[in-house]
C-alpha angles and dihedrals in degrees: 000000000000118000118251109233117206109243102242134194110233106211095226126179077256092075095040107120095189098247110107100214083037088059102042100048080051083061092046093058095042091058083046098051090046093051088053084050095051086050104053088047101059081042092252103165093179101039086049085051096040081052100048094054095046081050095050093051097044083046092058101049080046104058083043096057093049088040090062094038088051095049091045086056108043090242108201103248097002091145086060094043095053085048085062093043091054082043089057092049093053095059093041085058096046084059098056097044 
């Protein structure tokens, strides 16, 4: 029988915004999603909820921090991408639940 291998995300220069804080909560997360995905792969129900609640919450000071960095900034469409950001947390939450 093969070995199931967990799908990862590699942080590459492709994904670095530039903001330092910015960059390194995207690596945070990152670490986060690929331990949910470890998990789901050996079949670890506690450690994949453990994970998505610590995902959820690293998610929302996130979102907090580029929401403030986008408002400071007048960034063009910012209502429609904190929508999104709201939008995100539901289905994370979804998941979870």
């Amino acid at each position: 029988m093969n070995k199931v291998e967990p799908l990862t995300i590699e942080w590459s220069d492709d994904l670095v915004i530039g903001h330092e804080n910015i960059d390194d909560e995207h690596k945070k997360i990152i670490e986060v999603v690929n331990i949910i995905s470890q998990a789901i792969t050996v079949k670890n129900l506690d450690k994949c909820t453990q994970m998505m609640t610590a995902f959820i919450q690293l998610a929302k000071n996130h979102f907090n921090s580029e929401e403030k960095i986008l408002l400071e900034n007048d960034y063009p469409d910012a209502k429609s991408h904190i929508e999104y950001h709201r939008i995100l947390l539901v289905k994370a939450q979804n998941i979870l639940n």
